[in-house]
N, C-alpha and C positions, 0 to 999 in steps of 0.2 A: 546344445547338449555336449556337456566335457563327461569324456571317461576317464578315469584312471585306475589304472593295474599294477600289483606289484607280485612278484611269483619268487620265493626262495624254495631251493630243493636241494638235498644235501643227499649223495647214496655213497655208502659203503659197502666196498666190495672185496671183501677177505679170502683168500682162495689158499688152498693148499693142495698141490697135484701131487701124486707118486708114480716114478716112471720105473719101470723096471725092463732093462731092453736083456735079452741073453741072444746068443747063438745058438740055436737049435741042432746046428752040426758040429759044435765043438772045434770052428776053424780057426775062429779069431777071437779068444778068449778078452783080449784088451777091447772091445767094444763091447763089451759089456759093461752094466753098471746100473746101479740101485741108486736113487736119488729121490729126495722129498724137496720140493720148492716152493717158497710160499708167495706169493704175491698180495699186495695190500693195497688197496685204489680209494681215494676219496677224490669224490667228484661233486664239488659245490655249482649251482647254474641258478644266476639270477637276472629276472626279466622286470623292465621297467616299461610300461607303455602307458600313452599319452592319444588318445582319439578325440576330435571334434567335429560337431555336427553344424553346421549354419545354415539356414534354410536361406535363401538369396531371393524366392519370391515362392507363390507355390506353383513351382515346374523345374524349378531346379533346385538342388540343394549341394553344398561345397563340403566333401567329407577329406580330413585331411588329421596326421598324427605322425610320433614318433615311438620305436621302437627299441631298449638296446637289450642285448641280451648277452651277458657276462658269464664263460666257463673258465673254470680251475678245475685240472685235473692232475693229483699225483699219485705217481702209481709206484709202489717200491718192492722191487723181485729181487728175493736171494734164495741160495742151496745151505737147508739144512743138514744139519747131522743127526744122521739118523739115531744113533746111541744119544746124546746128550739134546739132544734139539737146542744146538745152539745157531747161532749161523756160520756159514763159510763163507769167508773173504775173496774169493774168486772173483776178478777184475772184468772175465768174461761171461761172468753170471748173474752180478750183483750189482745193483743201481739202482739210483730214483730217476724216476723222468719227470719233467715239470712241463706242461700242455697247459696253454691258455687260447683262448678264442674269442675275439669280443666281434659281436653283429650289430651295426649301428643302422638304424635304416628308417627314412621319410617319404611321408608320401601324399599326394594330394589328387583328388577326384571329384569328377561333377557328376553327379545323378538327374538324369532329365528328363521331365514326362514328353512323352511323346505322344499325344493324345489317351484317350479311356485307356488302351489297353497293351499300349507299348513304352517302353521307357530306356535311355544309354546310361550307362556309366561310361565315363575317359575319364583316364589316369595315367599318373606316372610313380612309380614306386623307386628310391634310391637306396641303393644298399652297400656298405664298406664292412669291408671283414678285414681283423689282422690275427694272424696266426702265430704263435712262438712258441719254442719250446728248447729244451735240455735236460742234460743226461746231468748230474750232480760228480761222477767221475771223470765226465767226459769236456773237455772247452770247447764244444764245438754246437753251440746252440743255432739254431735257425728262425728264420723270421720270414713271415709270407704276409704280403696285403694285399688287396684286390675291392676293386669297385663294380657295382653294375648300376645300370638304369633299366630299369624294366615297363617300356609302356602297356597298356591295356586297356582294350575296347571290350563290350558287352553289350 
């Protein structure tokens, strides 16, 4: 038995906050300030999987597949103006961040009767992640990868 799976998902997320801080004592008039920020995120995530079933006799069967699962995420925050709603250029305000994630992951298990009324699954599941991102103002992007093997009894 072959499965195959494909999963696209696309979300938008549009936000607009209004911060309005005062001094309630009137000490420190410079921290105050009225500000509109907008934030805009689009987040694409698509999954590809691959499952196969092999029966090996009837008492055991070999269940074995692969997994990848692919994110894009950008997300762009800047300060409006209040009177014109344009935006403000402000270097400490203002940015796209670019976020990707990719999950790459195998795995393979035996299903085993154990007489009438009991039965094992053993496996081992392998999984690689790589992480990256950056700011579009900023040259200072980063990059993370990491492995695991995960066994499992049942």
């Amino acid at each position: 038995e072959m499965t195959i799976a494909f999963q696209l998902t696309n979300n938008v997320d549009d936000r607009e906050n209004d911060l309005l801080q005062v001094d309630q004592l009137g000490n420190a008039q410079d921290l105050e300030f009225d500000q509109l920020r907008r934030n805009d995120g689009i987040n694409i995530e698509t999954t590809l999987q691959l499952d196969y079933v092999h029966p090996i006799n009837d008492a055991i069967k070999l269940e074995t597949g692969i997994k990848g699962v692919l994110r894009r995420i950008e997300t762009d925050y800047d300060v409006l103006d209040r009177e014109t709603n344009s935006i403000i250029r402000d270097p400490f305000q203002t940015n796209v961040f670019n976020y990707d994630q990719d999950v790459y992951a195998g795995y393979a298990s035996f299903n085993i009767k154990l007489g009438k009324d009991y039965g094992m699954v053993a496996g081992l599941r392998y999984e690689y992640t790589d992480i990256s991102g950056e700011y579009d103002l900023e040259n200072d992007p980063f990059q993370n990868d990491y492995e695991n093997f995960l066994p499992s009894i049942i």
